[in-house]
N, C-alpha and C positions, 0 to 999 in steps of 0.2 A: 216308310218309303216316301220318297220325293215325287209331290203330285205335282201331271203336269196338264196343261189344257191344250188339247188338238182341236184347231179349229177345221173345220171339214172335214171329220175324221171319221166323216161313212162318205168319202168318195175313196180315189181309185190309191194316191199314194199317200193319205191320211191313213188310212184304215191299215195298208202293211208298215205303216209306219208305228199304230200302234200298238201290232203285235209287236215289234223288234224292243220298243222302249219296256213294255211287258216281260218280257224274256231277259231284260237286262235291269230286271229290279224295280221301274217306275209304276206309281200308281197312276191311272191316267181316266181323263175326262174328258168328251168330245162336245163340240158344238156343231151341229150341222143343219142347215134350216130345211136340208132336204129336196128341194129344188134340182138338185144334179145330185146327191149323194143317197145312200139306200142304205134302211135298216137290214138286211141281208147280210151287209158289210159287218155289222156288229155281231148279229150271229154266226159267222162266222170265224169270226175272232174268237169268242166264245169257245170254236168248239176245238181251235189251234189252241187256246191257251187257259181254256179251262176258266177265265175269269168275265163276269161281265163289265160291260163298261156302258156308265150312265150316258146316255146324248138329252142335248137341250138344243131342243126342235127353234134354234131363237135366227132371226136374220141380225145378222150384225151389221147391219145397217142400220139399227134401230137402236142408239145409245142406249135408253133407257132399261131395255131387254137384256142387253148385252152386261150394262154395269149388276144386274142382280143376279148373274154367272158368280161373279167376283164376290160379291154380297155373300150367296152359300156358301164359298169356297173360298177361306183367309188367307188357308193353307196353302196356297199356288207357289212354286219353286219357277215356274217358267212356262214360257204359252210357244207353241210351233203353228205358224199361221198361216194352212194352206189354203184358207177358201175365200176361192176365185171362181170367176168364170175362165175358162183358158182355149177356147177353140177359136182358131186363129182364121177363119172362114166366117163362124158367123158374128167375130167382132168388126170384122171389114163391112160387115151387114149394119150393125148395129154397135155403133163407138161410143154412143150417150150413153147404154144399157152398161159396156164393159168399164167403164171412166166411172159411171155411178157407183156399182157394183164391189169393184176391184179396192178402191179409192177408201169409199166412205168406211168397206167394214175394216181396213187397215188403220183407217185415221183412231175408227172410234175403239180397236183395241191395242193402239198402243197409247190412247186419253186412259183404256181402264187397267193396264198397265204401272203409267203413271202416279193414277189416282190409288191404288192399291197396293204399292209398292211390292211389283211381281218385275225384277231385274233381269231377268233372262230371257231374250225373245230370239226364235228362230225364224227366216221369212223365207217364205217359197219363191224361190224367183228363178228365171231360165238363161238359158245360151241365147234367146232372141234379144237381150237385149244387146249384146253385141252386133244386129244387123248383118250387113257382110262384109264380113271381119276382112281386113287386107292381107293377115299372114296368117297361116296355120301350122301346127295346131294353135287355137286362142288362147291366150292366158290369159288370168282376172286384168289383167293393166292393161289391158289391150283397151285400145280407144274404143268408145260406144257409138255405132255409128249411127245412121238415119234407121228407126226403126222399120219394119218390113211391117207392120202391122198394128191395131189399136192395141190387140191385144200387146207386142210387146213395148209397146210402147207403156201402160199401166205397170207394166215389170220395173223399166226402169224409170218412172213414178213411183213408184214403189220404194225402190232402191235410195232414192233421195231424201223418201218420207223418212225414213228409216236413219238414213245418214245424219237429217238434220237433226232428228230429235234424239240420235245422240251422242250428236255434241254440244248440247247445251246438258243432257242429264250425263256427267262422268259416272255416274254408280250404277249407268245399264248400261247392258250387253248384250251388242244383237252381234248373229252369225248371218249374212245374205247365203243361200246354197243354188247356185245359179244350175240349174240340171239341166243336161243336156234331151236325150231322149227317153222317157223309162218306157219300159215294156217289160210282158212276159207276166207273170202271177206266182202267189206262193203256191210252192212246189208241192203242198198239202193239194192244191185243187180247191181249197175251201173261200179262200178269196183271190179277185180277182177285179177286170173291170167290168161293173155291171153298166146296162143299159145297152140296147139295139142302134143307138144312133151316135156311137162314138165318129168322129172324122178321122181319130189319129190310124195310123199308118198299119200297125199289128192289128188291132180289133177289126178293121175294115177285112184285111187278109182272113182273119180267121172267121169271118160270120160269111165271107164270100166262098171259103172252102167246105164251110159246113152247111152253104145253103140259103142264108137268113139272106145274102145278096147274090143276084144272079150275075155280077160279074163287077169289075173292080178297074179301077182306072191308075193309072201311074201318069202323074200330071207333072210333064215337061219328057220332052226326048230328045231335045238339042242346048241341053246345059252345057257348058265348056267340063266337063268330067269324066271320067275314062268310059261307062256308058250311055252320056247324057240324060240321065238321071241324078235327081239331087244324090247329097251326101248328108247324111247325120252321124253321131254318134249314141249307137243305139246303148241303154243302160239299161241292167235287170231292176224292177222296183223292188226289190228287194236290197240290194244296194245301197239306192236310194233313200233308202229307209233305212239301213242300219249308220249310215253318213248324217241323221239326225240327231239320232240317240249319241252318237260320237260328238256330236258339234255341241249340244246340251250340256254332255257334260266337262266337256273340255271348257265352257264358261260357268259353267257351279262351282269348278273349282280352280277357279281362276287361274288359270293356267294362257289367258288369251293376251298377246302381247300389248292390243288396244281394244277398247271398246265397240268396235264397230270390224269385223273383216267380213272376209270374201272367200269362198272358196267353189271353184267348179267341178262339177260331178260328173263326170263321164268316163268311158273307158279309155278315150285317146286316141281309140282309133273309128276314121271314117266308113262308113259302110252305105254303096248306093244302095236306092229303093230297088233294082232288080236283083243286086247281091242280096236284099235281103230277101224277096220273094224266094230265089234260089234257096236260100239256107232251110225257109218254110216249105219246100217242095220237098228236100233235101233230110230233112228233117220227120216228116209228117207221111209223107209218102203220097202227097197230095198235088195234084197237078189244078192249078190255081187259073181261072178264067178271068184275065186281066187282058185290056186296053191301051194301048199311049192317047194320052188326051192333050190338048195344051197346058199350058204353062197357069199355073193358080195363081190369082194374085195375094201377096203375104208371105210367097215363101221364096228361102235364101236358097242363093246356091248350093254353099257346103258350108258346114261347119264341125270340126270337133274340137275335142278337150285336149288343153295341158293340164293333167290332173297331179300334176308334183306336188303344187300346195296343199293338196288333201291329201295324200301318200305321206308327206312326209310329218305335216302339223298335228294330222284328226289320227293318223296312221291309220286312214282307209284305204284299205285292199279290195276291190270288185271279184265276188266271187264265181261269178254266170257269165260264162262264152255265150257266142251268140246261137250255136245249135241249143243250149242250156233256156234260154230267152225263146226261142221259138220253142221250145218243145213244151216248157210251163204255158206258156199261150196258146198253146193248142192242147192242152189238155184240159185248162180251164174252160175255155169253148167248150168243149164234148162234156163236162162236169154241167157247166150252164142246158146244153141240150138234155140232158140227163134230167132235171128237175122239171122239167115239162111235163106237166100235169097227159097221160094218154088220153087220146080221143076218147068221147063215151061212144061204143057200136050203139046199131040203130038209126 
């Protein structure tokens, strides 16, 4: 089996990501310094797929830590490089922490790429780096406009790091997968996103439906948009995940027409934030105690995917409607309440 290295692969779309490349033949390894991601994640991988899988508790910020990953493992076929910081709220807070962060652990695993002669790299990167886009839906060539945020701004930093170095190395191969929105969890229940203080848009919904928040805000109500509320395009992470395992090995076996491409991950279609609330009310049977708040600073108006490049290259097909995306997110919720240790009486 073709080992591969997941970096952050006890957070939310590392972790389903490495069930999907498990199921599809790969041996795999993760690095996650823990900081945002949970050993929970791995256990639960474990109990989807029957196997374990090693993590190296290392910040990849730390050259030296990081090249003696490489050191144990010769064997590396290609590295999928999701760990970031990515909350677009508190990079606005804090742009030196996401710039250091984002930056240094990319530079220094694509030096031990280099140095190790591992040709295959996969990079996490989003729809924000398109800003706001002038025509939709966005396709990869659409111009990159003024980022909306630090965070995506390190995206497409990111995306350059990547460009430059390789084209000076012709014998590597990176895929950028710019993902629009993921949501939802595997449909096991067993993984999902951990942690109480997500900001993104589904987790807030569901900890607000189950209680963990006493009410929820919907930030903006006079967007130029058919309810003035933003637009995304929401993706199942499981999707998402199996759009990695496709991108991998569509460069193992050389199949990619240059050494560097693009492709964007989403369904294609737009969904505002109260269409989605609906769909979770809709869905759940849960009538959802939400607010209009003003306008957040860092977010776009709308944006979704032209996903033909990836339908027709990777021949990824998105398998999760969006009742499908909310109903694994609210199941996962009520699986997460479910582990809660009961009170002790007395």
């Amino acid at each position: 089996m073709k080992k591969i290295l997941v970096t952050g692969g006890c957070g939310y779309i590392g972790g389903h990501t490495i069930v999907d490349l498990i199921q599809n033949g790969f041996d795999v390894i993760s690095v996650d310094d823990l900081s945002r991601g949970s050993l929970k994640m791995l256990q639960g991988i474990e109990k989807i797929t029957g196997r374990a899988v090693k993590n190296y508790k290392v910040d990849l910020c730390n050259l030296d830590d990081t090249e003696a990953i490489f050191l144990e493992n010769p064997d590396l076929e290609g590295v999928i490089h999701f760990a970031a910081f990515k909350t677009v709220p508190e990079s606005v807070k804090e742009p030196l922490m996401y710039f250091r962060n984002n930056l240094n652990s990319l530079i220094n695993i694509l030096q031990c790429a280099e140095d190790f002669d591992v040709d295959n790299f996969v990079f996490s990167s989003s729809c924000s780096v398109y800003g706001n886009p002038t025509s939709l839906p966005v396709s990869e060539d659409a111009p990159q406009a003024e980022p909306e945020s630090p965070y995506a701004r390190t995206k497409q930093m990111g995306e350059g790091i990547c460009k430059d170095f390789t084209f000076f190395h012709k014998d590597f191969n990176t895929i950028l997968l710019r993902y629009f929105n993921p949501v939802g969890a595997h449909p096991s229940a067993h993984i999902g996103e951990f942690g109480d203080f997500s900001e993104n848009l589904v987790p807030v919904i569901t900890k607000t439906a189950i209680g963990k928040r006493p009410q929820m805000s919907v930030f903006g109500s006079d967007y130029p948009t058919r309810d003035g509320s933003c637009v995304r395009d929401y993706i199942h992470v499981s999707d998402i995940a199996h759009a990695h395992t496709l991108a991998l090995q569509y460069i193992i076996d050389d199949r990619n027409k240059s050494n560097c491409e693009t492709f964007n991950l989403g369904t294609g279609e737009g969904v505002t934030v109260l269409e989605l609330i609906a769909a979770f009310e809709r869905v759940s049977g849960q009538k959802l105690n939400y607010k209009t708040d003003a306008r957040r600073p860092g977010d776009v108006v709308s944006v979704y995917a032209n996903n033909n490049k990836a339908r027709s290259i990777l021949g990824w097909n998105p398998q999760y409607d969006l009742d499908a995306m909310m109903d694994t997110a609210w199941r996962w919720e009520q699986a997460l309440a479910a582990q809660k240790p009961a009170a002790v009486a007395g």
